[in-house]
CHARMM internal coordinates of N, CA and C (Angstrom, degrees):
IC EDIT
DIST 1 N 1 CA 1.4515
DIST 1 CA 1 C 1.5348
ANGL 1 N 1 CA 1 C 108.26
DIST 1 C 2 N 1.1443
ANGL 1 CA 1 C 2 N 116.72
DIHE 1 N 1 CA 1 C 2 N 134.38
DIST 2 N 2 CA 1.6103
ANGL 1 C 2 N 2 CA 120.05
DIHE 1 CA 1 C 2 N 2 CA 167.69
DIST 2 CA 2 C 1.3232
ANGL 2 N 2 CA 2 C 128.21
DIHE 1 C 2 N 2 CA 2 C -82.10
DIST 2 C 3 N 1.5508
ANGL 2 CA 2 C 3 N 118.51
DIHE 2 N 2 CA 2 C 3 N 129.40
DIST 3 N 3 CA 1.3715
ANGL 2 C 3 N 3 CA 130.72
DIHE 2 CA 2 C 3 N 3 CA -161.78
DIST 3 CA 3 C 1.4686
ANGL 3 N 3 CA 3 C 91.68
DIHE 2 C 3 N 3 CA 3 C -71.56
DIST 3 C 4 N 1.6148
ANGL 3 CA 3 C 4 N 88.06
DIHE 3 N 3 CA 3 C 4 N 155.70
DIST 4 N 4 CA 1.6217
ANGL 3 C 4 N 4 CA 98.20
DIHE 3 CA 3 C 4 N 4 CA -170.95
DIST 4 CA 4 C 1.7657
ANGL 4 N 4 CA 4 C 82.90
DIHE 3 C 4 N 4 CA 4 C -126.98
DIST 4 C 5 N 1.6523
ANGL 4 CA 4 C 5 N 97.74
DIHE 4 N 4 CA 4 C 5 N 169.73
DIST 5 N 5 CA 1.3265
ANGL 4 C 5 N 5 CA 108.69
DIHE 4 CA 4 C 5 N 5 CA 175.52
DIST 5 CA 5 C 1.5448
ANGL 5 N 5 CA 5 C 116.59
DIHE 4 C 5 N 5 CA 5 C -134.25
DIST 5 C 6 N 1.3442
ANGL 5 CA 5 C 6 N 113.33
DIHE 5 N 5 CA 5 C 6 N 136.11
DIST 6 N 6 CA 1.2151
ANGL 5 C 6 N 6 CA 103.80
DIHE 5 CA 5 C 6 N 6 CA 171.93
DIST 6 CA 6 C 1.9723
ANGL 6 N 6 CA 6 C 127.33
DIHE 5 C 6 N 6 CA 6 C -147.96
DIST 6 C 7 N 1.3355
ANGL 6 CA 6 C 7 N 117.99
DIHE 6 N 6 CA 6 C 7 N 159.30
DIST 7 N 7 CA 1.2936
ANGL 6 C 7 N 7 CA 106.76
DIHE 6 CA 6 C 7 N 7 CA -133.01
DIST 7 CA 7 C 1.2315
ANGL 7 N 7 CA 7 C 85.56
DIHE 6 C 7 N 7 CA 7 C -113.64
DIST 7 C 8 N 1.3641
ANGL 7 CA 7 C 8 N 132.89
DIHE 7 N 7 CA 7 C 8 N 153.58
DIST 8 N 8 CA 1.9440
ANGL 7 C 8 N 8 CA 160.93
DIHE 7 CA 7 C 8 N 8 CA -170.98
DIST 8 CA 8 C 1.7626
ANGL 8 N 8 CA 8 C 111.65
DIHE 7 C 8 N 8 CA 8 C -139.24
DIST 8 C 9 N 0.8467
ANGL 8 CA 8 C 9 N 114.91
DIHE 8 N 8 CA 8 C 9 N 81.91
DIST 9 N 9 CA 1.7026
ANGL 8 C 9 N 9 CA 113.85
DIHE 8 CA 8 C 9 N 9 CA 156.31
DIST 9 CA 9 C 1.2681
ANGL 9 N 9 CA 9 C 126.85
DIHE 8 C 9 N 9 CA 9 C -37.95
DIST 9 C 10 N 1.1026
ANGL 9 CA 9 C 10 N 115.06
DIHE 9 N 9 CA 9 C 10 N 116.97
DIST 10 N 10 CA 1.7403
ANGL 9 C 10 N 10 CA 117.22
DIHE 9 CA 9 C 10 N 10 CA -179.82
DIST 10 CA 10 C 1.6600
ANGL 10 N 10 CA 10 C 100.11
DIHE 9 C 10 N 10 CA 10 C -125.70
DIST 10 C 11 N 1.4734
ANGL 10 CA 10 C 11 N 109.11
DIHE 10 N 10 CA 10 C 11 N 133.44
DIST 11 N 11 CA 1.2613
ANGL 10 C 11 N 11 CA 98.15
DIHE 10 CA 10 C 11 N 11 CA -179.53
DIST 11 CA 11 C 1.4380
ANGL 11 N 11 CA 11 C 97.94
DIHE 10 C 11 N 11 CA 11 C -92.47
DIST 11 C 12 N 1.6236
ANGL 11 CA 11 C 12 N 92.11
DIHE 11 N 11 CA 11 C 12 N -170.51
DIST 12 N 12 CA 1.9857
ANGL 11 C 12 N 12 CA 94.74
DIHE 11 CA 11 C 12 N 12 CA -170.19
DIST 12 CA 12 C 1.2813
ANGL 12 N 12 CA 12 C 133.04
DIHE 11 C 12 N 12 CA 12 C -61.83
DIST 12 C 13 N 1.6706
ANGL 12 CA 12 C 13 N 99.02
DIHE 12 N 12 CA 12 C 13 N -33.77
DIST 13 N 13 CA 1.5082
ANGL 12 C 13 N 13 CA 106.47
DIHE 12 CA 12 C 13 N 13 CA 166.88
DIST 13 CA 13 C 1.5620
ANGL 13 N 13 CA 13 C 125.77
DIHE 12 C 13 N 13 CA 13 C -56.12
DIST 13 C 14 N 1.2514
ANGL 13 CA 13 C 14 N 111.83
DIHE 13 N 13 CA 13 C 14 N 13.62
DIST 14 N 14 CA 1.7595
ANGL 13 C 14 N 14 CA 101.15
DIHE 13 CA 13 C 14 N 14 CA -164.55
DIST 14 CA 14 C 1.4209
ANGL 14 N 14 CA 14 C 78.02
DIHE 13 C 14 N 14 CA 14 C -159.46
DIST 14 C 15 N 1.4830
ANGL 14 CA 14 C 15 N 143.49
DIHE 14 N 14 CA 14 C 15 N -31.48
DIST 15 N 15 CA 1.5498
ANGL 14 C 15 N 15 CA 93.72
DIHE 14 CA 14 C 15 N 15 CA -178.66
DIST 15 CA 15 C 1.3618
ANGL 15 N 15 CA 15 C 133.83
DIHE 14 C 15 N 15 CA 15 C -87.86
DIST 15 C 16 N 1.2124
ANGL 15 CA 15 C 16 N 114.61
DIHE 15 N 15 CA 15 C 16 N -4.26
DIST 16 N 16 CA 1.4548
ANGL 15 C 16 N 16 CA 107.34
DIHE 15 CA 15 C 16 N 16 CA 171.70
DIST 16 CA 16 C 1.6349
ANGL 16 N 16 CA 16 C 113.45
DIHE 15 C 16 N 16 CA 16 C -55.75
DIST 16 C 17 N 1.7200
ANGL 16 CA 16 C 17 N 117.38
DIHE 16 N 16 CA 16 C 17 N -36.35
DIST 17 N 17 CA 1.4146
ANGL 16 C 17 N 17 CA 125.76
DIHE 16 CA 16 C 17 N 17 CA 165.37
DIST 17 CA 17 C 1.6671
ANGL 17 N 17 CA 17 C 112.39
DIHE 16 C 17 N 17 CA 17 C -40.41
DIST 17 C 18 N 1.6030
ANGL 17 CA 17 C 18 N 103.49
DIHE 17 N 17 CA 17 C 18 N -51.64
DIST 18 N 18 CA 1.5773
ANGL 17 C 18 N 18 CA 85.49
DIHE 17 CA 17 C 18 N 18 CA -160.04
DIST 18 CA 18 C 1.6377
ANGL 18 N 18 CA 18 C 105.58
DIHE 17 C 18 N 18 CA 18 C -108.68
DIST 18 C 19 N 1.8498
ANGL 18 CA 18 C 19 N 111.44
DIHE 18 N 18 CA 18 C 19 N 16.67
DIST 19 N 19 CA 1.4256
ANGL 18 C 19 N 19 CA 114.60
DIHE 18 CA 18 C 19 N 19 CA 155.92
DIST 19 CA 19 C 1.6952
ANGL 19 N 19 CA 19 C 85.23
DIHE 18 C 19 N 19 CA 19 C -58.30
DIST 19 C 20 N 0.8730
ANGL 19 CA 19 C 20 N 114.60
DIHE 19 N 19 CA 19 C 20 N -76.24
DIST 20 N 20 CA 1.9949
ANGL 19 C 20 N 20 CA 123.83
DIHE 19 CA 19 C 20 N 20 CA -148.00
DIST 20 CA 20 C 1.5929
ANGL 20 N 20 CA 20 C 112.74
DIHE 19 C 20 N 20 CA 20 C -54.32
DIST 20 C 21 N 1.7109
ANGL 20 CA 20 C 21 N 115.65
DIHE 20 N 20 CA 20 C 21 N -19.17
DIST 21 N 21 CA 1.3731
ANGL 20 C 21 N 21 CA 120.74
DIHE 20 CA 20 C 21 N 21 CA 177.37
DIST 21 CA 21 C 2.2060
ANGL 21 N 21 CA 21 C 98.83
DIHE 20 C 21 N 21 CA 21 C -70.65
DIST 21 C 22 N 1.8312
ANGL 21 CA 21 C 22 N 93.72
DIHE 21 N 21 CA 21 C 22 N -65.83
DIST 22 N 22 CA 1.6832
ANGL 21 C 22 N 22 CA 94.19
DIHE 21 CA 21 C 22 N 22 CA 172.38
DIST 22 CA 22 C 1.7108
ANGL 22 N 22 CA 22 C 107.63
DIHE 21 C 22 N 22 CA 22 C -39.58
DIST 22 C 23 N 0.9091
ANGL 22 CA 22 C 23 N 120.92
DIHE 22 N 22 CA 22 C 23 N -57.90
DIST 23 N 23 CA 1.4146
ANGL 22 C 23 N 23 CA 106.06
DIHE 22 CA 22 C 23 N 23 CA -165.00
DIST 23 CA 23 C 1.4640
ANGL 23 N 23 CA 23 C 139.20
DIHE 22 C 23 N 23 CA 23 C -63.94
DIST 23 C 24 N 1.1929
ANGL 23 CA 23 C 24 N 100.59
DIHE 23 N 23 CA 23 C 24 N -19.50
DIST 24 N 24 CA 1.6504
ANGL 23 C 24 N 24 CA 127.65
DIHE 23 CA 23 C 24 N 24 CA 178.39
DIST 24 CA 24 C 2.0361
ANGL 24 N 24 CA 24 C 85.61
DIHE 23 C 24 N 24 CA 24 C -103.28
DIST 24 C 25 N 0.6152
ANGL 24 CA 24 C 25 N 138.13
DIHE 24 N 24 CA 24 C 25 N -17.30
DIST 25 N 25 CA 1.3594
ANGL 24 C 25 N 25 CA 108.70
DIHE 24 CA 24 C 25 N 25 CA 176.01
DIST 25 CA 25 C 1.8087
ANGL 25 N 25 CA 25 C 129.24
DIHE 24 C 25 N 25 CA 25 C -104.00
DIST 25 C 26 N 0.9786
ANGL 25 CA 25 C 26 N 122.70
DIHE 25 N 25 CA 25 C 26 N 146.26
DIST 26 N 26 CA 1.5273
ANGL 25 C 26 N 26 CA 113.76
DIHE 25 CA 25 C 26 N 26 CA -171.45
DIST 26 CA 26 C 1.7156
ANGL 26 N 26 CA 26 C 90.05
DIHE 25 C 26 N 26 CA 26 C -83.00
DIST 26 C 27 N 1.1368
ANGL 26 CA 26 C 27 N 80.92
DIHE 26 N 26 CA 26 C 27 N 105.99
DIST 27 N 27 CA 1.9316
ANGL 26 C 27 N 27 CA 97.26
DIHE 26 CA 26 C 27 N 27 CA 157.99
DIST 27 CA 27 C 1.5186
ANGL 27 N 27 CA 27 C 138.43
DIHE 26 C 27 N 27 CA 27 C -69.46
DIST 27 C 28 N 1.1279
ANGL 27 CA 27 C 28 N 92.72
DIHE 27 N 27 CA 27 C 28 N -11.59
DIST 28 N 28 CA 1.4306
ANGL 27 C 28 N 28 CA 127.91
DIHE 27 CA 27 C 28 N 28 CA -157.79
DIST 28 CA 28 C 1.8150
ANGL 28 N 28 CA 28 C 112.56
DIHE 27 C 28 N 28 CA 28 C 17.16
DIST 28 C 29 N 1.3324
ANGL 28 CA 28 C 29 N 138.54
DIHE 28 N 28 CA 28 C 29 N -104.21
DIST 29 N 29 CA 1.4482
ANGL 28 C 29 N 29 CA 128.28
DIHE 28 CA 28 C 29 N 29 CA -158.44
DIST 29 CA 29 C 1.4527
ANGL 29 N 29 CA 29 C 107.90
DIHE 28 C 29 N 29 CA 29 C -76.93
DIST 29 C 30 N 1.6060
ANGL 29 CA 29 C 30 N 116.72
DIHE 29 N 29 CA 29 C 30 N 10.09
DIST 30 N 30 CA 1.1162
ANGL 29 C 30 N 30 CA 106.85
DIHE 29 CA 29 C 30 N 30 CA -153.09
DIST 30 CA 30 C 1.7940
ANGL 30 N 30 CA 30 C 89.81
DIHE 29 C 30 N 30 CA 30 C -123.66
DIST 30 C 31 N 1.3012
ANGL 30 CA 30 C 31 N 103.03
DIHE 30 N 30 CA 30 C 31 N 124.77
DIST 31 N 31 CA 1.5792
ANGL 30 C 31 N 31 CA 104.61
DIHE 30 CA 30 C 31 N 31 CA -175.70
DIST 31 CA 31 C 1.7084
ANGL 31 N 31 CA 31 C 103.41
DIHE 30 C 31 N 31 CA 31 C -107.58
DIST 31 C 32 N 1.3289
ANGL 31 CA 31 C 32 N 97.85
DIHE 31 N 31 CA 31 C 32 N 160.91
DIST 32 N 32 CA 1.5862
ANGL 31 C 32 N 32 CA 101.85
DIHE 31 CA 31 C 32 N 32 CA -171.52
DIST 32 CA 32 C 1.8298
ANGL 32 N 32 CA 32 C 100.64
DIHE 31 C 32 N 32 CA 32 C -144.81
DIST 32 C 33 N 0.9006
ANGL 32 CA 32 C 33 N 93.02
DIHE 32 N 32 CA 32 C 33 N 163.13
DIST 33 N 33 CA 2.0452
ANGL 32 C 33 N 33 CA 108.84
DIHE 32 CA 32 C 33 N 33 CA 176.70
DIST 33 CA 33 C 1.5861
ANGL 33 N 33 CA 33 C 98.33
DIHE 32 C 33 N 33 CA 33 C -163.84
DIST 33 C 34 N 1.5316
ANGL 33 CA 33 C 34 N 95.25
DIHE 33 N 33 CA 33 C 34 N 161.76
DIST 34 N 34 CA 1.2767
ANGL 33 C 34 N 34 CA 99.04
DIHE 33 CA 33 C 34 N 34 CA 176.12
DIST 34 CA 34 C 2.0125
ANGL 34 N 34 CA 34 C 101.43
DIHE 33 C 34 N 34 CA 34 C -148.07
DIST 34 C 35 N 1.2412
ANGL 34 CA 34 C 35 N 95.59
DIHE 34 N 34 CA 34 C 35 N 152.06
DIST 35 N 35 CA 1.3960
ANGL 34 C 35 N 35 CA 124.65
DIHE 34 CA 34 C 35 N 35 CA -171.12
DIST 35 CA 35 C 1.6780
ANGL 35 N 35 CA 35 C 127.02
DIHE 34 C 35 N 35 CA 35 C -120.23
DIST 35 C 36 N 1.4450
ANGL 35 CA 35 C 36 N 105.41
DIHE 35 N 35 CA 35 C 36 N 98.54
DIST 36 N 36 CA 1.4921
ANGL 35 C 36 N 36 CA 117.13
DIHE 35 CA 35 C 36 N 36 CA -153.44
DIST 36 CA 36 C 1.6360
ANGL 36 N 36 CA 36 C 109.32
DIHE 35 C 36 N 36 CA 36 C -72.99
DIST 36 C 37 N 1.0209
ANGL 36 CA 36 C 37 N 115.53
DIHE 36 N 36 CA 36 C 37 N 124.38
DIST 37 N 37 CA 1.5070
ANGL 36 C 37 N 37 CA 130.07
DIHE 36 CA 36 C 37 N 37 CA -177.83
DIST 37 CA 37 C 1.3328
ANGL 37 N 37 CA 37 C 115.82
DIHE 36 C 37 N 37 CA 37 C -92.22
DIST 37 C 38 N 1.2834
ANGL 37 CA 37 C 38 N 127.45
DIHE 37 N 37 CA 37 C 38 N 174.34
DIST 38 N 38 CA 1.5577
ANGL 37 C 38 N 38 CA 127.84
DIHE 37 CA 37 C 38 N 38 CA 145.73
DIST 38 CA 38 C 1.3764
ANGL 38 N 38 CA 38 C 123.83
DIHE 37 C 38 N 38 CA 38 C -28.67
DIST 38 C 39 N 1.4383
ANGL 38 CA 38 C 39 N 100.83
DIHE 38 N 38 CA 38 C 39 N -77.93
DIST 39 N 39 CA 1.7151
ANGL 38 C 39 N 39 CA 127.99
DIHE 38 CA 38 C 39 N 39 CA -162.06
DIST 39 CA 39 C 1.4449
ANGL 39 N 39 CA 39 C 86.67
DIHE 38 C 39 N 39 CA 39 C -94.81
DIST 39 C 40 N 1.5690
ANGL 39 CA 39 C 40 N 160.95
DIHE 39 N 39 CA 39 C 40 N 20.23
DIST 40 N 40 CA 1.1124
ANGL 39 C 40 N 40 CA 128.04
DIHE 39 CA 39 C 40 N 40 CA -173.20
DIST 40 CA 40 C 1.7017
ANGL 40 N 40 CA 40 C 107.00
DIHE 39 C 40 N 40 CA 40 C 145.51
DIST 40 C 41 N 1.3208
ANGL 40 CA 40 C 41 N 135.95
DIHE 40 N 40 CA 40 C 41 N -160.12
DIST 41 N 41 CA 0.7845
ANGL 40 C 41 N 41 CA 152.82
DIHE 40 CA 40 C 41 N 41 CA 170.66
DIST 41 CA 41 C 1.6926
ANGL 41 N 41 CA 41 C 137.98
DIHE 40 C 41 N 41 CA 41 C -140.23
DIST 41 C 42 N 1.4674
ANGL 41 CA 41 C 42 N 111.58
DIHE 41 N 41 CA 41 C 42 N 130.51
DIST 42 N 42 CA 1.7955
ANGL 41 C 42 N 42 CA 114.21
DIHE 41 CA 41 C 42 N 42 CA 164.55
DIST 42 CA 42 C 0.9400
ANGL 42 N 42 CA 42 C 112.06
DIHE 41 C 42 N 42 CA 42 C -74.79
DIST 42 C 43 N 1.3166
ANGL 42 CA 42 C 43 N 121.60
DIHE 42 N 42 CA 42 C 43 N 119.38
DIST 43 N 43 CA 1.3043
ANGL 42 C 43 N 43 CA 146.26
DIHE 42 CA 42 C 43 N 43 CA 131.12
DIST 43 CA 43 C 1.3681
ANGL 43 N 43 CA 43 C 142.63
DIHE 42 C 43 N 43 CA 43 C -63.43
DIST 43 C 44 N 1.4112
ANGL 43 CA 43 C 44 N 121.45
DIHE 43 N 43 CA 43 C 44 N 105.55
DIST 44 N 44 CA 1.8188
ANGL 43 C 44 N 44 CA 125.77
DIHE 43 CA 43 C 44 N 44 CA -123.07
DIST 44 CA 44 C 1.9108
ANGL 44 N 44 CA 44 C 86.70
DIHE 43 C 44 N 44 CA 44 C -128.53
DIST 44 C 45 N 1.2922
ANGL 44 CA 44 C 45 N 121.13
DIHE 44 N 44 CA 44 C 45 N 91.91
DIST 45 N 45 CA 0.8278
ANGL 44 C 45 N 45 CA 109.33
DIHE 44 CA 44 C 45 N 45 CA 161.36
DIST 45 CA 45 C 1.3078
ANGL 45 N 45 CA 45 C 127.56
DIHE 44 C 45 N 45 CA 45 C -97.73
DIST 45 C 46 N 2.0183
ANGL 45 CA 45 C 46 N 130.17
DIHE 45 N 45 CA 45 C 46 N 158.26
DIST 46 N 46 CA 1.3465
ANGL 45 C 46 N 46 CA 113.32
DIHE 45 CA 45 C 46 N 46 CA -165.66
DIST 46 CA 46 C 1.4760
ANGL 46 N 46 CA 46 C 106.23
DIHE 45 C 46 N 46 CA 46 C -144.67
DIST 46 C 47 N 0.7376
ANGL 46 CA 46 C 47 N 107.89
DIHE 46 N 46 CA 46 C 47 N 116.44
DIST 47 N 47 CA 2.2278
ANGL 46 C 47 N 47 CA 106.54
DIHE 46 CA 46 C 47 N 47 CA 176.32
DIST 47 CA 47 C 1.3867
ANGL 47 N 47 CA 47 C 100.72
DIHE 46 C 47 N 47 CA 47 C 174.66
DIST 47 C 48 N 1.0359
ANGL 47 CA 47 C 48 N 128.20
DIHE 47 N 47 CA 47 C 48 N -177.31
DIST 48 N 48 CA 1.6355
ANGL 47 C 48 N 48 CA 158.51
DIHE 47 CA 47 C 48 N 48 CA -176.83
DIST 48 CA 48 C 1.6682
ANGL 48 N 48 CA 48 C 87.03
DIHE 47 C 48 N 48 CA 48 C -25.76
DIST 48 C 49 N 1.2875
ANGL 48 CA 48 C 49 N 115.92
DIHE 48 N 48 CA 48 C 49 N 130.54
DIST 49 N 49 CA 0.8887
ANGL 48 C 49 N 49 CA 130.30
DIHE 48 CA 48 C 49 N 49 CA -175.34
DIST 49 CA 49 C 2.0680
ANGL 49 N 49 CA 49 C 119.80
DIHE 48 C 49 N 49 CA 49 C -50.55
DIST 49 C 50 N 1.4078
ANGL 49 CA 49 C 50 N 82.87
DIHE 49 N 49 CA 49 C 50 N -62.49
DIST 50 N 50 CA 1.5713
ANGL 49 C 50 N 50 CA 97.02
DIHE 49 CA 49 C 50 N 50 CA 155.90
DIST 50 CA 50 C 1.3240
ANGL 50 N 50 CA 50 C 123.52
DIHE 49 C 50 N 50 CA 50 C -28.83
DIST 50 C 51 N 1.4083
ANGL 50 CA 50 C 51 N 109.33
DIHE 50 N 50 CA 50 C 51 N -60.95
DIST 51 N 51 CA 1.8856
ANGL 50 C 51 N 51 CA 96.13
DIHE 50 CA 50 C 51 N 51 CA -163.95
DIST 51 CA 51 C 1.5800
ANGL 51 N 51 CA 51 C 104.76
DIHE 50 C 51 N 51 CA 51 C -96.09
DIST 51 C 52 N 1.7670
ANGL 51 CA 51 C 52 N 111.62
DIHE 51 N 51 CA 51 C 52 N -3.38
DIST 52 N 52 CA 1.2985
ANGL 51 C 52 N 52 CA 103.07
DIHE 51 CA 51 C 52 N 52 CA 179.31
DIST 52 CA 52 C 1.7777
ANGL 52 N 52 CA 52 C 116.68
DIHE 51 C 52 N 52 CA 52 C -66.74
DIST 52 C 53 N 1.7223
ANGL 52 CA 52 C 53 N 96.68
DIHE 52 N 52 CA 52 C 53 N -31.19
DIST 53 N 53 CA 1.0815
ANGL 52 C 53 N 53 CA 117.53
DIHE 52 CA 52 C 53 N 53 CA -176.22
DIST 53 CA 53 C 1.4653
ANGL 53 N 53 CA 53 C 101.56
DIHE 52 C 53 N 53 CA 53 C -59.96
DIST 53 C 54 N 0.8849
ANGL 53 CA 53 C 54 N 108.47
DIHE 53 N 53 CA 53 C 54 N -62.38
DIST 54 N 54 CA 1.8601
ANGL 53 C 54 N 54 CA 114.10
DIHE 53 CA 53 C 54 N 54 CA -171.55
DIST 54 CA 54 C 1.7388
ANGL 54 N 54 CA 54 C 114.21
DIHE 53 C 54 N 54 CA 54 C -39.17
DIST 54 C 55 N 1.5901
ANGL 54 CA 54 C 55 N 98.17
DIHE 54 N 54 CA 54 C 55 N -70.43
DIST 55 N 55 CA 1.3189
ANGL 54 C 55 N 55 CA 106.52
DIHE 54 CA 54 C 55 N 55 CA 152.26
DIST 55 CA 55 C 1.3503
ANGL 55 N 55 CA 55 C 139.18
DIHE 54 C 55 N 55 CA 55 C -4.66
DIST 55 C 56 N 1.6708
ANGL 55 CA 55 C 56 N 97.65
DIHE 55 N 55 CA 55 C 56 N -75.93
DIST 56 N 56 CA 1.8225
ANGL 55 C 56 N 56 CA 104.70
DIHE 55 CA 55 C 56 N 56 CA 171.47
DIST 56 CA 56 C 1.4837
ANGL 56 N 56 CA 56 C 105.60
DIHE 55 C 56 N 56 CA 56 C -66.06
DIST 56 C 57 N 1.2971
ANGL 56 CA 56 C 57 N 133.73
DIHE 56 N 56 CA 56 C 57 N -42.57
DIST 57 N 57 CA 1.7475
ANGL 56 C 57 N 57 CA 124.91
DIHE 56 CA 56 C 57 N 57 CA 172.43
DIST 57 CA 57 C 1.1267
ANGL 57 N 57 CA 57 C 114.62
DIHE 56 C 57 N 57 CA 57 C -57.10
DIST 57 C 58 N 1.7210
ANGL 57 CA 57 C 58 N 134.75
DIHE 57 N 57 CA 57 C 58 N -43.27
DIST 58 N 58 CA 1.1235
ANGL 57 C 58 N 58 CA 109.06
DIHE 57 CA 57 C 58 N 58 CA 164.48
DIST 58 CA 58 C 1.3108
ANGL 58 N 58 CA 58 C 147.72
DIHE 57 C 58 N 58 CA 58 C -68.91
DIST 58 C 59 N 1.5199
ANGL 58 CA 58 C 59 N 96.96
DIHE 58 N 58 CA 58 C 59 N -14.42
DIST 59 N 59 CA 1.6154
ANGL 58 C 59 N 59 CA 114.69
DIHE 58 CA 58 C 59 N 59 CA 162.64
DIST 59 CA 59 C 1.6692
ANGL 59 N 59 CA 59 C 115.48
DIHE 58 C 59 N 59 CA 59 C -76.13
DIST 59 C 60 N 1.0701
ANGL 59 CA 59 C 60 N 108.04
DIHE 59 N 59 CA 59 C 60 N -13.90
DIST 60 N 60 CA 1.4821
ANGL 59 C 60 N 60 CA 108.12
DIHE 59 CA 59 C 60 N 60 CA 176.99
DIST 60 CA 60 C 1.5472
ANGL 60 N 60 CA 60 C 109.42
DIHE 59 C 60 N 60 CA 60 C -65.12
DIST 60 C 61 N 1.9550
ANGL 60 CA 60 C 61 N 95.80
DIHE 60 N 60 CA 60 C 61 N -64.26
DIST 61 N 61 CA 0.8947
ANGL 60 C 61 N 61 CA 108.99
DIHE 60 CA 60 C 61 N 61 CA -168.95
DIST 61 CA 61 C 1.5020
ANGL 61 N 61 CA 61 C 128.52
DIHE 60 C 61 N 61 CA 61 C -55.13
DIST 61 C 62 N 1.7004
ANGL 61 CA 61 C 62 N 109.06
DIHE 61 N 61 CA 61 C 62 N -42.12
DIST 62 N 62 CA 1.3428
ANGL 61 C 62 N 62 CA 120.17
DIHE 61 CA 61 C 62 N 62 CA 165.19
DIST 62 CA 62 C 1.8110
ANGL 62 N 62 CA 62 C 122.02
DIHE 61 C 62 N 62 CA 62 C -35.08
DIST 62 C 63 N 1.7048
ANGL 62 CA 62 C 63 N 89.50
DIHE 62 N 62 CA 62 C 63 N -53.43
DIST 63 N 63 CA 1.2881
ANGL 62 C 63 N 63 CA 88.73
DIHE 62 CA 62 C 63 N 63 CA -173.84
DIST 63 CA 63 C 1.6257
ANGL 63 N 63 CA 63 C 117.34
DIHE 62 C 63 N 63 CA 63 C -43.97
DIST 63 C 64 N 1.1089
ANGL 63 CA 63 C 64 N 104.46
DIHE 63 N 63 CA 63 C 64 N -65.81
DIST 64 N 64 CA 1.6268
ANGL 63 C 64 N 64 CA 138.80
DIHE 63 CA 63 C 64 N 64 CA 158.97
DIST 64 CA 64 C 1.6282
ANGL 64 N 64 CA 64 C 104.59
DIHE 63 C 64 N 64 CA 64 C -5.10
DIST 64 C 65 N 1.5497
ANGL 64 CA 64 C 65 N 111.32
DIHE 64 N 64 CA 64 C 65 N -67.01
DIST 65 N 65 CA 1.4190
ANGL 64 C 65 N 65 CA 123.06
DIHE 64 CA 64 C 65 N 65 CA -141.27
DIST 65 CA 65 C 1.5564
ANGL 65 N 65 CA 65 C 96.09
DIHE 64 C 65 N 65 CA 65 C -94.41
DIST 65 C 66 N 1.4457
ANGL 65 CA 65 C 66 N 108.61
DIHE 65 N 65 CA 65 C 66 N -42.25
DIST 66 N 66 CA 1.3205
ANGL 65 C 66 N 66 CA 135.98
DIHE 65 CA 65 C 66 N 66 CA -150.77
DIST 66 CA 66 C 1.8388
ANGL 66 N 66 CA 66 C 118.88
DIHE 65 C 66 N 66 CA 66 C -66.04
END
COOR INIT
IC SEED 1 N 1 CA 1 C
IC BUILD
């Protein structure tokens, strides 16, 4: 199956936080980059469709809650 990718907005106040969570954590099949904006940053995650999905919702949600 081919990895899909999908993208989460973080504004500035919070992504330098969750650059440093991805980086310290084993992500394992699931690769990520990010792409610096104005107001914030994309967050490009890429693997198995499934957990990419998950991924960008929990980054949604974080942002959101967080």
């Amino acid at each position: 199956m081919p990895d899909a990718t999908y993208i989460a907005f973080v504004p500035t106040a919070k992504r330098d936080r969750l650059r440093t969570i991805l980086q310290t954590e084993d992500t394992g099949p699931l690769a990520w980059r990010e792409h610096r904006t104005l107001f914030g940053s994309e967050f490009y995650f890429s693997g198995p469709p499934g957990l990419a999905r998950k991924a960008q919702a929990y980054v949604a949600e974080w942002v959101i809650t967080g």
